[in-house]
C-alpha positions in Angstrom: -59.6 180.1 180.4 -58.9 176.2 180.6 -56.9 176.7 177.4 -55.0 179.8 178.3 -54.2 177.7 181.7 -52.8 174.5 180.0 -50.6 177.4 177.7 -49.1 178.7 180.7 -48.4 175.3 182.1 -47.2 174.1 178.5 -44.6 176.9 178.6 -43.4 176.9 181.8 -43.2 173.3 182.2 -42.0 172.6 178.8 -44.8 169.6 178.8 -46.7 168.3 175.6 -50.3 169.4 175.2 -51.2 166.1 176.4 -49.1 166.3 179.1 -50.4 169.5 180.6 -53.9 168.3 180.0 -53.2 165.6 182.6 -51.3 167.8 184.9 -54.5 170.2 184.8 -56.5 167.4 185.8 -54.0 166.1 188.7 -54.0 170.1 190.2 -58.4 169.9 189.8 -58.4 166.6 191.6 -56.0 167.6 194.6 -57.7 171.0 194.9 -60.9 169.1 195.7 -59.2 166.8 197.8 -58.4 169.5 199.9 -61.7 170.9 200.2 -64.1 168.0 200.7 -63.1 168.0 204.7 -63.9 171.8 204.9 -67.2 171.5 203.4 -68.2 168.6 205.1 -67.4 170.3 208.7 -69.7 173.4 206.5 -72.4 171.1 205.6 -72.7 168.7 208.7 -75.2 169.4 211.6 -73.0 170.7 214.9 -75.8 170.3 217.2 -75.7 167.6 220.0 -77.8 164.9 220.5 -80.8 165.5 222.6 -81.0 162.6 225.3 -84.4 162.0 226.1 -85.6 162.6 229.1 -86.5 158.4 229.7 -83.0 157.6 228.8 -81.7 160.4 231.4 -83.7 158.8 234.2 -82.4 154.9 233.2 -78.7 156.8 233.4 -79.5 158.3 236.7 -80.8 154.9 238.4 -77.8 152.8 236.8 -75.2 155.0 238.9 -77.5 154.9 242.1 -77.6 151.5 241.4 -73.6 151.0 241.0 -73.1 153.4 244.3 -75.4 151.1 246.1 -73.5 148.2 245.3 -69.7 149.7 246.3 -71.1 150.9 249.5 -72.1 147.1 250.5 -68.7 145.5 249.8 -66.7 144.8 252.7 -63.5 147.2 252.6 -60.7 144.1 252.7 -62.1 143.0 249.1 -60.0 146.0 248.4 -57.0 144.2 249.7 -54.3 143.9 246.9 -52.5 141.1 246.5 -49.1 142.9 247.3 -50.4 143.1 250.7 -51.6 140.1 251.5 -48.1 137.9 253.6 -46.5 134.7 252.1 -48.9 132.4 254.2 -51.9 134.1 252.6 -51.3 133.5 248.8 -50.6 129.8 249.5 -53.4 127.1 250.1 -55.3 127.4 253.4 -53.5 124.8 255.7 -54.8 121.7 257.4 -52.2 121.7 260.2 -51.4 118.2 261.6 -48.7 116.4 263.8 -45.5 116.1 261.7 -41.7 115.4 261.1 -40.3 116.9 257.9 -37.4 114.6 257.8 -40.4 111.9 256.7 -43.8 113.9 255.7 -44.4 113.4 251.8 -44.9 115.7 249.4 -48.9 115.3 249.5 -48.6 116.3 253.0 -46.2 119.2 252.9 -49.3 120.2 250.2 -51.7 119.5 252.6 -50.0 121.8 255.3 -50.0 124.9 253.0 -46.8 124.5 250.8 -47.5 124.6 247.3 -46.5 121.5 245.3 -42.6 122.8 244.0 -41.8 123.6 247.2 -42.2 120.2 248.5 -40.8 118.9 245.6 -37.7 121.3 246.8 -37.7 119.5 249.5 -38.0 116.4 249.1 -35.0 116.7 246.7 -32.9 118.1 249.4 -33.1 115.2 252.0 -33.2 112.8 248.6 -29.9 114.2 248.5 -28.7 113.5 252.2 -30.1 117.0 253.8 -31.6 116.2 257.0 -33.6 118.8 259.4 -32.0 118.0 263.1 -33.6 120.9 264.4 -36.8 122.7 263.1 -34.6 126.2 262.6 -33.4 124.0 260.0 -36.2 124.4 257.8 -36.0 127.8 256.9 -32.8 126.3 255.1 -34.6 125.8 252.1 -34.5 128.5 249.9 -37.3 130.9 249.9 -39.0 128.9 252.4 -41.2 131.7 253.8 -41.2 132.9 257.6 -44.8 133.6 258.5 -45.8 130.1 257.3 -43.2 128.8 259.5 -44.1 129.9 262.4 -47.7 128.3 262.0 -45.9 125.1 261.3 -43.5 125.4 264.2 -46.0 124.2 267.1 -46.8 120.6 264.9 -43.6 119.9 264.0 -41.5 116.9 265.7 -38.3 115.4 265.3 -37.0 112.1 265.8 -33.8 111.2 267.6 -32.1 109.3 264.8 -28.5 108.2 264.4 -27.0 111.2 262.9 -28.6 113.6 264.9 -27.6 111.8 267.6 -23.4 112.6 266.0 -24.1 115.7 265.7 -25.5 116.3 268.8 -22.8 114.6 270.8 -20.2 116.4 268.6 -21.5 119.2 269.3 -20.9 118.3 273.3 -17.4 117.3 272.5 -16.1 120.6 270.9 -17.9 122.7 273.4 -16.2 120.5 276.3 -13.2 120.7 274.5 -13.5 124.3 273.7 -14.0 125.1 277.6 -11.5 122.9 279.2 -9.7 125.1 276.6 -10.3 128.2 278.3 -9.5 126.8 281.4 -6.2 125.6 280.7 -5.1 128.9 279.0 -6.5 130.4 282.6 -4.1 128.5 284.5 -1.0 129.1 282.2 1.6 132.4 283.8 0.6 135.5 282.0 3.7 136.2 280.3 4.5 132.9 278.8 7.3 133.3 276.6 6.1 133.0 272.8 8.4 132.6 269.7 8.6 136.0 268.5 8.1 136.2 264.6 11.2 137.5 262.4 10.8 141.2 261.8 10.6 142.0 258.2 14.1 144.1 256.9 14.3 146.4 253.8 15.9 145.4 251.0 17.7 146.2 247.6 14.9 145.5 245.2 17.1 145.6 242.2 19.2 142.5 243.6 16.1 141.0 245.4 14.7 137.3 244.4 11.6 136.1 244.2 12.1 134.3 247.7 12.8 137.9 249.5 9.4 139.4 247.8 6.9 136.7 248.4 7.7 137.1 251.9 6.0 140.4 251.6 1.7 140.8 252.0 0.3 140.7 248.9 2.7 139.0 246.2 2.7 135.5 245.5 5.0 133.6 243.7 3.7 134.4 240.0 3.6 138.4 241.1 7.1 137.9 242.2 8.2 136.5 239.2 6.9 139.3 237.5 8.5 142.1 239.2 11.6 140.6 238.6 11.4 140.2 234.9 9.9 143.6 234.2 12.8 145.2 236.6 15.8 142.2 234.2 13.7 144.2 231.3 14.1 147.6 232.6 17.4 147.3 233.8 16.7 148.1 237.2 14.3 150.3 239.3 15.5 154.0 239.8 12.4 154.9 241.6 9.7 153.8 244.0 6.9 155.0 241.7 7.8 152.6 238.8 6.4 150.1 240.7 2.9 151.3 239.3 4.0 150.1 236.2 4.4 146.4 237.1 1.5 144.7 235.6 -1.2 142.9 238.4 0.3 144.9 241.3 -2.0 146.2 243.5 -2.2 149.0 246.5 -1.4 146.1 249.1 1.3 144.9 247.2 2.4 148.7 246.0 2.8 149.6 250.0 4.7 146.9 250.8 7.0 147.5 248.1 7.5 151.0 248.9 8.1 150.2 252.2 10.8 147.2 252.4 11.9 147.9 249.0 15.2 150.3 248.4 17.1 151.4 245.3 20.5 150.4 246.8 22.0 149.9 243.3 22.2 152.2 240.4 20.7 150.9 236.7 21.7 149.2 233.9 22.7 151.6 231.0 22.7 150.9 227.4 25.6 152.4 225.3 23.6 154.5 222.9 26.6 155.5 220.8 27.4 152.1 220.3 23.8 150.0 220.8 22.5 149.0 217.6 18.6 149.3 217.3 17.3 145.9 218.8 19.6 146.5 221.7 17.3 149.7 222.5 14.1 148.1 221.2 14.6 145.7 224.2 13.9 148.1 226.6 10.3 148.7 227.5 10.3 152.5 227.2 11.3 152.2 223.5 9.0 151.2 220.8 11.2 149.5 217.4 10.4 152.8 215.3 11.7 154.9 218.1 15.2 152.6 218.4 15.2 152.7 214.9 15.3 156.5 214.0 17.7 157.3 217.2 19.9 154.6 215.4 19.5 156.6 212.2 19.6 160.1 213.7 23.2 158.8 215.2 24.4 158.1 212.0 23.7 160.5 210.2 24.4 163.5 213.0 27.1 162.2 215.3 27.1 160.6 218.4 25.0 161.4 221.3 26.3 163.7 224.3 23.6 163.9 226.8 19.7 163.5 226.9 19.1 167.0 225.1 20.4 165.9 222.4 18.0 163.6 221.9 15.2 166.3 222.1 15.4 167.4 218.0 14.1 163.5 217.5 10.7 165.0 216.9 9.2 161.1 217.5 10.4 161.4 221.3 8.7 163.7 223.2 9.7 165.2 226.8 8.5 162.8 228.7 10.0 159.4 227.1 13.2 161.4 227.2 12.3 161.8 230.7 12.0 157.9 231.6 14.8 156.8 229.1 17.6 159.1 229.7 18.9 157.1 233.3 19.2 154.5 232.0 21.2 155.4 228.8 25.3 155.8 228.9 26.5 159.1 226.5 
């Protein structure tokens, strides 16, 4: 039967006899493979382990034993560490009379700050900082609130000679602020003020920078730049180009449209006669575009109006659209 097996193999494989001999032998091998897990699950005992009834008992009293235990803790063990305020997690304090413009950093220690945020402090007034009130303390970053408040009560401050300034300069500029007051008080109420020059629309394609930095929003490099993209365009034939102007925003956009008028008409560009950098000047026009209306010209005649442009298959509607104003047929 082995014979008659390796045969078959032989001619359906097209293998040598020694060839389907090994094959034989790799088929045996992964057939038992595949069997040794089912008869070990056929051959292996399924019963569970009988627990005695001594180690049942030591079970029993282990648990009592670890209820026991939980019962007598006290409940704010349970206490996370999330719960617990600032003042908590840092080192129980040994509060003491003190000024922090002079305390050192062992003592800032010693009255519960841990060690890097004295350090933090003592680099601030190593710096110049100085604490002329104790508010001033929660200054330092991260300083925590709850710990202040123990401090609060030991803390004193020393009158020295810059808290002195700033406490008399302090005086002076609220003295000065309400003798202030009290002169505007006696002043008629309808003093005559300097009335401030009302803003007038304008032509915005003969406007210079001058006229549209007096508008909210555009400084002096905006304003530059309207005025060279309008030079560029050859003039503004509508309000709603000014979206186009590079860096302008809505501020600057509503002022526009407000003060700004199209009092004169464009610039045109001679399309029977412009050669192709003439109309690759112009922004709407990309230097293939200039190039094959130069070449449909020639070839076709000159232009009469913008619908003859439309068989230019590389201009659609709507750059005939934006170029045709400002093109002379």
């Amino acid at each position: 039967m082995f014979n008659r097996f390796q045969s078959l193999i032989r001619d359906y494989f097209g293998l040598s006899h020694s060839e389907a001999r090994g094959f034989s032998v790799l088929i045996g091998l992964t057939l038992l493979c595949l069997l040794i897990p089912f008869l070990y699950r056929c051959s292996a005992d399924r019963r569970p382990a009988d627990t005695s009834a001594t180690d049942q008992r030591k079970l029993d009293s282990l648990v009592a034993l670890m209820q026991t235990e939980e019962a007598r803790q006290p409940r704010f063990r349970d206490q996370s560490d999330n719960d617990k305020t600032t003042a908590e997690r840092f080192s129980e304090p040994k509060l003491f009379p003190f000024d922090p413009n002079t305390v050192s950093v062992a003592g800032w220690q010693q009255l519960g700050l841990p060690r890097w945020m004295a350090e933090r402090i003592e680099k601030y007034r190593s710096k110049g900082g100085q604490f002329r009130r104790k508010e001033d303390l929660l200054r330092i970053y991260d300083f925590p609130p709850d710990l202040y408040e123990q401090l609060e009560p030991y803390m004193t401050l020393k009158q020295t000679a810059a808290a002195s300034q700033y406490v008399e300069g302090r005086y002076k500029a609220e003295k000065s602020f309400s003798d202030n007051i009290a002169s505007s008080a006696e002043r008629p109420p309808f003093e005559a003020r300097p009335a401030k020059p009302v803003m007038q629309p304008f032509d915005i394609n003969t406007a210079d920078t001058a006229q549209l930095i007096a508008l909210k929003g555009i400084g002096s490099a905006l304003a530059k730049r309207i005025v060279k993209f309008r030079d560029v365009l050859g003039g503004f034939i509508s309000t709603e180009q000014f979206r186009e102007v590079y860096g302008l925003d809505s501020l600057a956009r509503e002022e526009l449209q407000k003060y700004g008028r199209i009092g004169s008409a464009p610039r045109r560009i001679p399309i029977n006669t412009a050669s192709a950098e003439d109309l690759d000047r112009h922004p709407f026009l990309s230097r293939r575009q200039a190039e094959i209306i130069v070449r449909y010209r020639e070839q076709h005649g000159a232009y009469t109006s913008a619908e003859s442009l439309k068989p230019i298959r590389i201009l659609d509607a709507v750059t005939i659209g934006k170029i045709a104003p400002y093109l002379e047929f």
